[in-house]
N, C-alpha and C positions, 0 to 999 in steps of 0.2 A: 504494500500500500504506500503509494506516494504522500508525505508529510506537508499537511496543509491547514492555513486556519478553519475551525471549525465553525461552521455558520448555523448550525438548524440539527434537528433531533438523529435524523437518519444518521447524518454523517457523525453525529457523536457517538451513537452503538457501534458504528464500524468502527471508529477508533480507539473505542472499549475494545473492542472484539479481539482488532488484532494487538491492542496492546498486551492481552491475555498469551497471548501466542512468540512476544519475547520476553515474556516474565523468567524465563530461566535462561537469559542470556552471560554469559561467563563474561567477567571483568573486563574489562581493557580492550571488548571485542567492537565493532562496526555494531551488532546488533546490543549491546550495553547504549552506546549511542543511540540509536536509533530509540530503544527501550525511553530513554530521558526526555528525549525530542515531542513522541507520543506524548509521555505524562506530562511535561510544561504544558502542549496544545492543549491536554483533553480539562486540566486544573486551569486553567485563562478562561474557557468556553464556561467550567463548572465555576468561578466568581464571578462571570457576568450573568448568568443565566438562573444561576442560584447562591446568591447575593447570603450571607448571611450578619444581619444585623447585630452592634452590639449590643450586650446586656446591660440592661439599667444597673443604676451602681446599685442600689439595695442588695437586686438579685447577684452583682458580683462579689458583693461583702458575705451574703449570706454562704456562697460556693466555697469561698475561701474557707470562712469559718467548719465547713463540713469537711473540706478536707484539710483542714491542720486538728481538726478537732474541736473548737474551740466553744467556749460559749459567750453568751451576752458580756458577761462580769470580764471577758477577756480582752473585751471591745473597749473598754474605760480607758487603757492608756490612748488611746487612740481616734476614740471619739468624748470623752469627758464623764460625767456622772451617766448613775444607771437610769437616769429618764431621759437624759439626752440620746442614750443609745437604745432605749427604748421608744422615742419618738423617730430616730432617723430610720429605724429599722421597720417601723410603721408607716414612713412615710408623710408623717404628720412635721417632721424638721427637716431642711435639705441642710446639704453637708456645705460647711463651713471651709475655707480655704485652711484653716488651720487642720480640718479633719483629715480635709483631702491628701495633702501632704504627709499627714502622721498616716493614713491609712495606706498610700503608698512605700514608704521607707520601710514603715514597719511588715505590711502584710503583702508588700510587692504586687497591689492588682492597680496594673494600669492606667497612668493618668486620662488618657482618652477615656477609660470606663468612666471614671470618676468625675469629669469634669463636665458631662452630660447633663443638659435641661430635663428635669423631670417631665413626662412624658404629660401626666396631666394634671399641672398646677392649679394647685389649690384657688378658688373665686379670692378676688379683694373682697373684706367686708365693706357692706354698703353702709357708708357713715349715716348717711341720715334715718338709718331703719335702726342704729346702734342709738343716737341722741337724735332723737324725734325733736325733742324741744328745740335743738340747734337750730334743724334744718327749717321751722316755722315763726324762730322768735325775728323781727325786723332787725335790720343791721343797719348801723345806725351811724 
């Protein structure tokens, strides 16, 4: 099979197909080459085609902590007291530049994860539904 950009469904099985067929290509050989060339094409085709998105930071704190083990109470040097890391992990606090920072140094996930707009921000409260009296005394 001659080595070409992949554009559309068909020609991606065929380059599955035969990239199946030099998977046991010996080192140093033309068909190791050729093996690479395949997987670069058919991995290019498979991030544009199937894009995958980062994880919100909550969900990247949360993975980290599952696999170092860890719990809430572990999260204090790095994001401050247990309500703080019990709102950020709720969702109910976004992370603070100082969190960001300590939770990368410390827990290595990623500042692109972290430095992410929350997907769906929280409404402004409507002041004048908070002090009615405000919003109807005459100003003066």
């Amino acid at each position: 099979m001659k080595p070409k950009i992949i554009k559309n469904e068909a020609e991606y099985q065929a380059a599955l197909t035969y990239l199946e067929t030099l998977m046991d290509a010996q080192p140093g050989t033309p068909e190791e080459e050729e093996l690479e060339l395949f997987a670069m094409l058919i991995e290019t085709y498979e991030q544009t085609v199937f894009p995958i998105d980062l994880p919100d930071p909550v969900s990247a704190i949360e993975f980290r902590m599952e696999q170092q083990g860890l719990k809430r109470k572990d999260l204090e040097p790095y994001i401050g007291s247990q309500s703080k890391v019990s709102e950020v992990l709720s969702g109910k606090r976004p992370l603070s530049l100082a969190m960001i920072r300590a939770l990368h140094a410390g827990l290595d996930i990623p500042l692109e994860i972290l430095l992410q707009k929350p997907e769906k921000a929280a409404p402004l409260p409507d002041v004048a539904a908070r002090w009615p009296r405000a919003a109807t005394q005459p100003t003066g």
